[in-house]
PABA-634900 format. One record per atom (N, C-alpha, C): residue in one letter; x, y, z. Coordinates in steps of 0.2 Angstrom, whole numbers, plus 5000, padded with zeros to 4 digits. Layout:
BEGIN
aXYZ
...
END
This chain:
BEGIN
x489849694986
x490249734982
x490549684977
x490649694969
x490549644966
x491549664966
x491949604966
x492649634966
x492749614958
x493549654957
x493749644948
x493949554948
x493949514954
x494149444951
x493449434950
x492849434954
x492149404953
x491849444946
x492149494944
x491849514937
x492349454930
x492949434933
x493249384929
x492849344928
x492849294935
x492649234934
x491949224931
x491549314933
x490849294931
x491049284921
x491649304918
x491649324913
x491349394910
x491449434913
x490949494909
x491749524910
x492249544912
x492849574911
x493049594905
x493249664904
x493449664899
x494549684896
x494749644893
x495349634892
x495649684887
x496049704885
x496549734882
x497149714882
x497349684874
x498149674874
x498549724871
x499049744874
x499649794869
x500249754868
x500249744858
x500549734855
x500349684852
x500249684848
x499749604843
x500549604837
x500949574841
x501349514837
x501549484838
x502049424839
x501949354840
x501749314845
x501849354850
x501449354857
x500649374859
x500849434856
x500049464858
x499449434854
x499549424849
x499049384844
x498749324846
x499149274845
x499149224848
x498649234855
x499049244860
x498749264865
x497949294867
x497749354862
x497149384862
x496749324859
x496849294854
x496349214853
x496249194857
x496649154860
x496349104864
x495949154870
x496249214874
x495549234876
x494849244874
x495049254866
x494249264866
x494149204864
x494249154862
x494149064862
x493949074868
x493949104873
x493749074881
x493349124882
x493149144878
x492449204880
x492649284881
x493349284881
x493249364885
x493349414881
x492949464881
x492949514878
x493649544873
x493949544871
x494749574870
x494849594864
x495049644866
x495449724863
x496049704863
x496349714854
x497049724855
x497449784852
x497849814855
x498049894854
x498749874851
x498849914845
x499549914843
x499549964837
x500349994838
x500350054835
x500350054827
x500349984827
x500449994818
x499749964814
x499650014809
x499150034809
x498849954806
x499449924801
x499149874795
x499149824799
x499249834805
x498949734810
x498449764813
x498049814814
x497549854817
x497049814809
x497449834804
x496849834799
x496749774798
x497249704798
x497249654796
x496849614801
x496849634807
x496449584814
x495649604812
x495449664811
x494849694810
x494449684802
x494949674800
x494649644793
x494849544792
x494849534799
x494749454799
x495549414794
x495849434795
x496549404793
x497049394798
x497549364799
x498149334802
x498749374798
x499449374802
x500049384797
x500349344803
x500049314807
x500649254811
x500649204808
x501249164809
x501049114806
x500649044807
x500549064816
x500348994822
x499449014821
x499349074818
x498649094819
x498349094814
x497749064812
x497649054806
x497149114802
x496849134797
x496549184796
x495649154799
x495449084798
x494949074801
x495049094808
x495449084812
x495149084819
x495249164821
x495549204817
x495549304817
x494849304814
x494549284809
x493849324806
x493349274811
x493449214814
x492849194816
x492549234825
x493349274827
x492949314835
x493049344832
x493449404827
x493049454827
x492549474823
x492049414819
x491349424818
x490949404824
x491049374828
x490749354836
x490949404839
x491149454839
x491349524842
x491649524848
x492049474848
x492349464854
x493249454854
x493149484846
x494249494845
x494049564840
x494449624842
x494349704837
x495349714841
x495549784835
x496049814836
x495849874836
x496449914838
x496449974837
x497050004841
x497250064836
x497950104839
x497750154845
x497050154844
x496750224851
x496950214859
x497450204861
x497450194869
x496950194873
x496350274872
x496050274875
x495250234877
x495350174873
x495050104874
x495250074882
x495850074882
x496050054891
x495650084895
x495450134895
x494750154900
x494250134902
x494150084897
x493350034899
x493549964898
x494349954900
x494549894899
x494649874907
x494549814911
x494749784919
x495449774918
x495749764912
x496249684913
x496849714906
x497349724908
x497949764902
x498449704902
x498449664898
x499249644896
x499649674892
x500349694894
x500849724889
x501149664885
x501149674879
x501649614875
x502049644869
x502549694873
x502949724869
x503549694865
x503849724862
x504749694861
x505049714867
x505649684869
x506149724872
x506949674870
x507149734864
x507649694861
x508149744865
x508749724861
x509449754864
x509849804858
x509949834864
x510049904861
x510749894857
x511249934854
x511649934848
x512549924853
x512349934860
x513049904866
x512549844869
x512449824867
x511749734871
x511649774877
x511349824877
x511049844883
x510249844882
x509849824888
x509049824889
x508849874885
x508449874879
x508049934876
x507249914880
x507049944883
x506649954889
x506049994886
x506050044881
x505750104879
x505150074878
x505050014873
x504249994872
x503849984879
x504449964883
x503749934891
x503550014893
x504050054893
x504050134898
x503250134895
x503550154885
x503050194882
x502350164883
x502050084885
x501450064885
x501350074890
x501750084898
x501450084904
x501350164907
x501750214900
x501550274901
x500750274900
x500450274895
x499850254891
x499350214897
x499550174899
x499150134903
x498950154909
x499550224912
x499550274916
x498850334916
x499050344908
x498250414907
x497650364907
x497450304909
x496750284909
x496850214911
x497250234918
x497050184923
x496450204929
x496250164931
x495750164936
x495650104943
x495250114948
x495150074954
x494950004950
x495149954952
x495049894950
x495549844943
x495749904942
x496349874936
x496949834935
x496649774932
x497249724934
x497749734927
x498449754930
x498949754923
x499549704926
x499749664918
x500149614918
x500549624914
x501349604915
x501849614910
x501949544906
x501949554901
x502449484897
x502949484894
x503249544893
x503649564889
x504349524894
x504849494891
x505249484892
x505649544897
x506149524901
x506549594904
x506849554910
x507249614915
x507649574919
x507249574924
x507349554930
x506949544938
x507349604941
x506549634943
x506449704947
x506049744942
x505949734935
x505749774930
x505149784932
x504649754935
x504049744936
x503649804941
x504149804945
x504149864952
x504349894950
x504749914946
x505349964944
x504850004938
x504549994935
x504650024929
x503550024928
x503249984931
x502650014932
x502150004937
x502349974943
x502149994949
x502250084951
x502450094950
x502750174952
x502150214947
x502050214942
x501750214938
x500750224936
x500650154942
x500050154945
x499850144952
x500550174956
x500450194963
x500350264965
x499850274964
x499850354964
x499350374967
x499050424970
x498650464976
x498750404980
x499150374982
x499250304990
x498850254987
x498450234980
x498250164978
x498650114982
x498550044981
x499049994983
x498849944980
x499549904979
x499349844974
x498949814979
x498849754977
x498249714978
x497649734982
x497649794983
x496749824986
x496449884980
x497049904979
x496549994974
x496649954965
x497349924964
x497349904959
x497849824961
x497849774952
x498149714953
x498849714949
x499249704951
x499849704945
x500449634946
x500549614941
x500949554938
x501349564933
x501649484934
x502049474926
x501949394926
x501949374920
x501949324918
x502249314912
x502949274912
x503249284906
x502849244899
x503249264895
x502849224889
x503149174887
x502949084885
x503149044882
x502949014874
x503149074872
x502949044865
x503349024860
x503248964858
x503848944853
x503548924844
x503748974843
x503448974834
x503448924829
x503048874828
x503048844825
x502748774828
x502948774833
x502848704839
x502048694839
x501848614835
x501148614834
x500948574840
x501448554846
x501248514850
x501048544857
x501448604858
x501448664865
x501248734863
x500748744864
x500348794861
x500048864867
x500048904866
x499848944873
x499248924875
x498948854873
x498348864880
x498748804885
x499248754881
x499248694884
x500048704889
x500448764885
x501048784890
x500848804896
x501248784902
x501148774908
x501048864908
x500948924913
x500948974912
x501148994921
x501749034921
x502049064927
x501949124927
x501449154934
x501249194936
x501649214943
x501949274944
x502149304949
x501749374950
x501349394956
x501149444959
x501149484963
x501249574963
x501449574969
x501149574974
x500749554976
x500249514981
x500049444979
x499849424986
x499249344984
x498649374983
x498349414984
x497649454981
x497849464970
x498549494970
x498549514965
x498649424959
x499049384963
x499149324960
x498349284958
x497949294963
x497549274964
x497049294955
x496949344956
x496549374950
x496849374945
x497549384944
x497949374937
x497749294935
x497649244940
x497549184941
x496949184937
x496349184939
x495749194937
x495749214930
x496049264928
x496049304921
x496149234916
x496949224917
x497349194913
x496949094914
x496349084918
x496349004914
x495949014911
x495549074909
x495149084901
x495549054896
x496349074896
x496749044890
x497249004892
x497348994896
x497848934899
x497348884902
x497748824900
x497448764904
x497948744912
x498548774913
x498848784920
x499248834923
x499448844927
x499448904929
x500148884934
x500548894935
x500948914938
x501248964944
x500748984950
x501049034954
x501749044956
x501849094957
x502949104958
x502749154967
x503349164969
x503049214974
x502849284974
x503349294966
x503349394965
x503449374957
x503349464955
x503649454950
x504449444947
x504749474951
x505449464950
x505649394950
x505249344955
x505249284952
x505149244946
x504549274947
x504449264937
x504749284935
x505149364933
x505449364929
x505849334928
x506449294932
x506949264932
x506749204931
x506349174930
x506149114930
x506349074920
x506049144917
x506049184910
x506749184909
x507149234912
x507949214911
x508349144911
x507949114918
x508249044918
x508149004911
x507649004910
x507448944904
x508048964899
x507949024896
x508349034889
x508849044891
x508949064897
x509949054898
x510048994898
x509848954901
x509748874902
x510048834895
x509548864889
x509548864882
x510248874880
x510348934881
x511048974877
x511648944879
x511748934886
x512248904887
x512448854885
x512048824885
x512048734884
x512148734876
x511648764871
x512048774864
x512548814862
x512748844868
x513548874868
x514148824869
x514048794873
x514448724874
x514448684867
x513748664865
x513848614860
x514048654852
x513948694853
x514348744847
x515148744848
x515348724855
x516148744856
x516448674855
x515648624858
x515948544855
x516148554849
x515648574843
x515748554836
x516148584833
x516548644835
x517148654835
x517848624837
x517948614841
x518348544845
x518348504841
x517748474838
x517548394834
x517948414825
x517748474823
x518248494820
x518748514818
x519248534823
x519748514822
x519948474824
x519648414827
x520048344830
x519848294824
x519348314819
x519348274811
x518648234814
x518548234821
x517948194822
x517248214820
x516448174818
x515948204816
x515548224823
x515448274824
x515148294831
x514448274831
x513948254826
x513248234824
x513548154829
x513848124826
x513948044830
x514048064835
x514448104838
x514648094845
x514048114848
x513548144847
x512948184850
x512748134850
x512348104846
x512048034845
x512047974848
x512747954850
x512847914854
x512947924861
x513347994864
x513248014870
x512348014874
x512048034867
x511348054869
x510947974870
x511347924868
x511047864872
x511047834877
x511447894882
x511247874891
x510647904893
x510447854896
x509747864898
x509747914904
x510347934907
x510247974913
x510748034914
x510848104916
x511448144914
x511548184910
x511348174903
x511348214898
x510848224894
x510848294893
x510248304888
x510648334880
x510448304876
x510748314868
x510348394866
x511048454866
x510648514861
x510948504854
x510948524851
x511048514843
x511648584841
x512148574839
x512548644838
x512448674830
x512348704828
x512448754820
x512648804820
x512248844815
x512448924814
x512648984817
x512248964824
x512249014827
x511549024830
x511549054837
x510749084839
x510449124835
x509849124836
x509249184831
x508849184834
x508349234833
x507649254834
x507649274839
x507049284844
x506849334849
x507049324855
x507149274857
x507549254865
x508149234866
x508349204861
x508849174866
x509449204865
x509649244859
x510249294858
x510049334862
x509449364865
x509449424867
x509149414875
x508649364879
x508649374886
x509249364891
x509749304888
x510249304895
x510649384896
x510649414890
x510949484891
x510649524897
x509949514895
x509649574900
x509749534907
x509849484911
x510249454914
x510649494917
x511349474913
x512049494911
x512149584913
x511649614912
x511649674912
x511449694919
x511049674921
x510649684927
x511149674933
x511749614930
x511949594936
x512649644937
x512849674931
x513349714930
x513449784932
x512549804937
x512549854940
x512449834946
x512749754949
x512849764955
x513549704956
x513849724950
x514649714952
x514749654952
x514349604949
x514349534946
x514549524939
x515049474938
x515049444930
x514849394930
x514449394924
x513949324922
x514449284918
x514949254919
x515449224915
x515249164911
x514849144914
x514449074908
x513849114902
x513449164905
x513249194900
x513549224894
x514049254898
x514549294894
x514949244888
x515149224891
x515449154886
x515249144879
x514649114884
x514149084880
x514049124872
x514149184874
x513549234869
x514149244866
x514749234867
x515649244862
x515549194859
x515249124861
x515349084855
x514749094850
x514349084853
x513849074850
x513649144842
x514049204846
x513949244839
x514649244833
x515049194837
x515549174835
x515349124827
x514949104827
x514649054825
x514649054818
x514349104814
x514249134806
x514849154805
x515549174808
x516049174806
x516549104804
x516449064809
x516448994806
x516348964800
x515648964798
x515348954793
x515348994788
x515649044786
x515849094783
x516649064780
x516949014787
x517449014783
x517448944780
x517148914783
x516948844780
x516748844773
x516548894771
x516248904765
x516748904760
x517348964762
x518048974761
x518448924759
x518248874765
x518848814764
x518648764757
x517948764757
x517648704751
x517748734745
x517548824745
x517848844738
x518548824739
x519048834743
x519848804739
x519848744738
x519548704741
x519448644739
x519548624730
x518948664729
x518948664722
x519548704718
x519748754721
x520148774719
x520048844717
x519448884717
x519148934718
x519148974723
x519249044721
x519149104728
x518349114730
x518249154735
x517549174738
x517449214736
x517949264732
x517949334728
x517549304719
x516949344719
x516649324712
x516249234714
x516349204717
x515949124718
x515349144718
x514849104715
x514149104715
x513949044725
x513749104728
x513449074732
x512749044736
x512149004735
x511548994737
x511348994745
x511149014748
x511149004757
x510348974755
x510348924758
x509548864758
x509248904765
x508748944766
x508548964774
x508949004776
x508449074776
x508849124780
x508249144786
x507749094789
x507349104796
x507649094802
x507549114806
x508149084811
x507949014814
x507549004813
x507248904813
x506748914807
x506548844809
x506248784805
x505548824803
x505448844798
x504448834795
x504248894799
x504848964800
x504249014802
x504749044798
x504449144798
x504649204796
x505049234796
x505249214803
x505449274809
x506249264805
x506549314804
x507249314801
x507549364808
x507349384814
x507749434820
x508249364822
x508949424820
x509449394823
x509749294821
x509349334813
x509549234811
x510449254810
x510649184811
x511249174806
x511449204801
x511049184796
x511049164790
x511249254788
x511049304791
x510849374790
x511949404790
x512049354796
x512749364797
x513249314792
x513149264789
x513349234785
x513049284779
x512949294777
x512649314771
x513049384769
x513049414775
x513549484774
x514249484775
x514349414780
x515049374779
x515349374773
x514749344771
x515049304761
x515149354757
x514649404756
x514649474754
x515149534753
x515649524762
x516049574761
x516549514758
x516649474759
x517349434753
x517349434747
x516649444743
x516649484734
x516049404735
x515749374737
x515649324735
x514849334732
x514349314727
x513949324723
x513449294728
x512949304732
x512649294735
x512049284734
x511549224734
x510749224734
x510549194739
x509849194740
x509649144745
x508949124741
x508749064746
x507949044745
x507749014751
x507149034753
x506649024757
x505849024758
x505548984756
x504948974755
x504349014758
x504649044767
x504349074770
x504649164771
x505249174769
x505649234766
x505449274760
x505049294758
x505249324753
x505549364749
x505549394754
x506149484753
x506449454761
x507149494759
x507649494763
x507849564765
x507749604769
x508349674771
x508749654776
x509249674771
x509949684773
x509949754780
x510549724782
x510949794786
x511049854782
x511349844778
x511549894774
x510849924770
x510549884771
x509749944768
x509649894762
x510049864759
x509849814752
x509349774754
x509049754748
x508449694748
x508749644743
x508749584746
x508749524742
x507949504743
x507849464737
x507249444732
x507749364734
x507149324737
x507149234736
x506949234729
x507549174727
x507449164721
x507149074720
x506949064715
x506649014716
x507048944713
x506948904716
x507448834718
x507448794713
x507748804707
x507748744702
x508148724703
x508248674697
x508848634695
x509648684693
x509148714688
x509848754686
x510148804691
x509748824694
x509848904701
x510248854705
x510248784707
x510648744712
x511348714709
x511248694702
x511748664698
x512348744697
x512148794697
x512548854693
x512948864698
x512748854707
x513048874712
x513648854713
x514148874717
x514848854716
x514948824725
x514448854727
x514448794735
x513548824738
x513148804739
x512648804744
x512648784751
x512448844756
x512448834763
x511848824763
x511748764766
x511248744773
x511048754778
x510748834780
x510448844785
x509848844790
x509248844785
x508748834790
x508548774788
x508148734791
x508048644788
x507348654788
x507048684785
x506348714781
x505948634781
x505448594782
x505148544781
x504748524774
x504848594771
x504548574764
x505148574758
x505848584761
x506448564755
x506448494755
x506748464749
x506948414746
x507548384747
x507848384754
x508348374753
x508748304750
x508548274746
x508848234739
x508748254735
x508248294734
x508448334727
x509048394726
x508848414734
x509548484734
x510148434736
x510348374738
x511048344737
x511048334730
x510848304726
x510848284719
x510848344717
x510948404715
x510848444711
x511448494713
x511448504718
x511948564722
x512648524720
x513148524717
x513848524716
x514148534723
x514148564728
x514748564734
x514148604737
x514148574744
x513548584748
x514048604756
x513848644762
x514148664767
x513448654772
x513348614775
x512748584778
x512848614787
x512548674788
x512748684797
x512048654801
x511648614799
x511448584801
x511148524801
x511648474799
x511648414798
x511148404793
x510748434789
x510348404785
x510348354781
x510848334778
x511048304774
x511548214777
x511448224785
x511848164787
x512748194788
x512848234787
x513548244783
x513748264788
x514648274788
x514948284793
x515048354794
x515148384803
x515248464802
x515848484798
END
C-alpha cells in the first residue's frame, strides 16, 4: 500500500497553498524549486492573475523565478477551492491580524479550513502557518477534519509550522531558515517532515502543535519586549540629556550578557505589533496577565507620539507652530527596503502631525501611494533639493538603503532622525 509520506518522498505529491502573500508565495517557489507540483489558492483575483501570467508583486520574489515554474507547470493559481481535491498536501498561509479591541481575528483560518473541509479526503496532510495562539491547531481544525471517527495520524496528517520570514533579509531565506514543525502525532510529524525538505533545508520537530505554536510567540515576544525596553531606554536617555545610540554602542561591547536591540519609532508590520497579543489574549481566558507583554505593547505604541512631539519641539526651536509647518517624513514602510506599510509608525506620525494643522508629505521609493485611515491618499513626492530645502523639519523614519543620507543632511534645514540615521543624538 503506497502511504501519503511514500507518495512525498517519491515526489509525485501534490500541494496546495492558501494565500499567496508574503508567506505563501515565497513558500509555493521554493517547493516547486524542489520539484513538487503546487497550486496556490487565493481569493484575490489580480495575484491569481499575476502568478499565472509569470509575474511577482513580492518583493523577495523575483518575476523570473514566478514565470520560470510556472512555464515548467509546476507553480499555477487559482481562486477555485475545488482544486484541494486532487491535492495530498494543504498549507494554510493566511493573515491573522487583530481585531479593532486587539483581540485574535481568526476568521481567515476558520474560512480556509471551512473550504478544506468540502474536499478533504483519506490521506490528506493539512499544515497551518498562519500565526495564532497555542491550542488553535486542535481547536479550530482538527475538529473540522475529524469526522466519520477519521484520526489524525492514520485517516489523515495534520500540523503547524510556524512561518519565519523576514522581508528583505538576503541572507536567511525560507529554504535556509531552520523550519519548526509540531504534529499531532509522530506519524503526522513524520510526513509533514517529508513534505517540507522539498523546501527547507532543516527541519526542526517540536512535540505538538501547540508547541510550535508557542515557539512562534516566543521569538516575537522575545522581540517586542526587548524593543520595548530599549524604546523606554531611549526615553530615559532623553530626558537625562544623554545620547542612547552611545550608550547602546558601548554597552553592546560586552562580549557576554547582553544582546543590543535598536530603539525608534515604534513597532510595524506583520508580527510583532500583533503576535504577543494573540499570546496576551489567550492567557486572559485563563485568568493570567501577561504584564511584560502588556507593557511592552503601551510603550511601544507609545512611540509615534513621542516623535510627533519631537517634531514639536524643533519647530519651536525655530520658533515656528506645527499648525501650517511644511512637514517631509523620509519612509513611511515599517523597515528598511520593502512595501509593507501594516502598522508602520510612520502611518501614526503622520496622522499625529496632521491632527496638529501641520502640512504633511512623505517620500518613499518603495511607497508610492499612501491610504490613510481616514480614507485619504497621499502621493510620494519626489526628493529634490527644493522639496527638501522648502521643508520646515524632516522626520527620518525608515532607513531605505537607496537615500543619500549626505545629501538629505545638506539639504534638509532641521531634520528629526528616529533612527539614528544621521549619527545624531535622540
Amino acid at each position: 500500500m503506497i502511504t501519503l509520506k511514500n507518495k512525498i518522498e517519491s515526489g509525485d505529491a501534490r500541494l496546495a497553498v492558501i494565500g499567496m502573500g508574503y508567506v505563501g508565495l515565497p513558500l509555493a517557489i521554493e517547493f516547486a524549486r524542489g520539484g513538487i507540483d503546487t497550486t496556490g489558492v487565493d481569493v484575490t483575483q489580480e495575484k491569481v492573475r499575476q502568478i499565472n501570467a509569470g509575474s511577482s508583486y513580492i518583493g523577495d520574489v523575483p518575476d523570473s523565478d514566478v514565470a520560470k515554474f510556472v512555464t515548467a507547470g509546476t507553480l499555477r493559481a487559482t481562486s477555485d477551492f475545488a482544486v484541494l481535491a486532487d491535492c495530498d498536501c494543504v498549507i494554510i498561509c493566511v493573515p491573522t491580524p487583530l481585531g479593532k479591541t486587539k483581540d485574535p481575528d481568526i476568521s481567515y483560518i476558520v474560512a480556509a479550513c471551512d473550504e478544506i473541509a468540502k474536499y478533504a479526503h483519506p490521506d490528506m496532510l493539512v499544515v497551518l502557518e498562519s500565526t495564532t495562539y497555542p491550542g488553535s491547531t486542535e481547536e479550530l481544525i482538527l475538529p473540522r477534519l475529524n469526522v466519520d471517527g477519521a484520526k489524525a495520524g492514520e485517516d489523515f496528517f495534520l500540523a503547524f509550522s510556524p512561518e519565519r520570514v523576514d522581508p528583505g533579509n538576503k541572507t536567511w531565506t525560507v529554504r535556509n531558515t531552520p523550519k519548526v514543525i509540531g504534529g499531532m502525532t509522530p506519524a503526522c510529524i513524520e510526513t509533514a517532515t517529508a513534505l517540507y525538505s522539498y523546501a527547507i533545508d532543516c527541519v526542526v520537530p517540536v512535540s505538538s502543535p501547540a508547541a510550535a505554536e508557542m515557539v512562534k510567540l516566543l521569538e516575537n515576544t522575545f522581540r517586542a519586549v526587548n524593543i520595548g525596553l530599549v524604546n523606554e531606554i531611549s526615553l530615559i536617555c532623553d530626558r537625562l540629556g544623554l545620547n542612547v545610540w552611545e550608550i547602546i554602542e558601548a554597552a553592546a561591547t560586552k562580549p557576554f550578557g547582553f544582546t543590543a536591540f535598536q530603539p525608534g519609532p515604534g513597532l510595524g508590520g506583520h508580527c510583532l505589533p500583533i503576535d504577543p497579543l494573540y499570546l496576551s489574549w489567550k492567557m486572559r481566558g485563563m485568568n493570567y496577565e501577561t504584564r511584560f507583554i502588556d507593557l511592552a505593547d503601551k510603550i511601544n505604541t507609545s512611540l509615534p507620539h513621542h516623535w510627533v512631539e519631537k517634531v514639536q519641539d524643533e519647530l519651536n526651536e525655530q520658533g515656528k507652530a506645527v499648525k501650517g509647518a511644511k512637514v517631509l517624513i523620509l519612509g513611511v514602510a515599517y523597515k528598511a527596503d520593502v512595501s509593507d506599510v501594516r502598522e508602520s509608525p510612520a502611518l501614526y506620525i503622520i496622522e499625529g502631525l496632521r491632527r496638529k494643522g501641520a502640512k504633511v508629505v512623505y517620500n518613499d521609493p518603495h511607497v508610492p501611494t499612501l491610504q490613510l485611515e481616514s480614507g485619504e491618499q497621499l502621493v510620494s513626492v519626489e526628493l529634490t533639493a527644493s522639496q527638501m530645502q522648502d521643508s520646515d523639519c524632516a522626520v527620518i523614519v525608515t532607513t531605505h538603503s537607496s537615500y543619500d543620507w549626505e545629501r538629505i543632511a545638506s539639504n534638509c534645514p532641521h531634520i528629526v532622525d528616529t533612527r539614528n540615521a544621521l549619527g545624531s543624538s535622540i
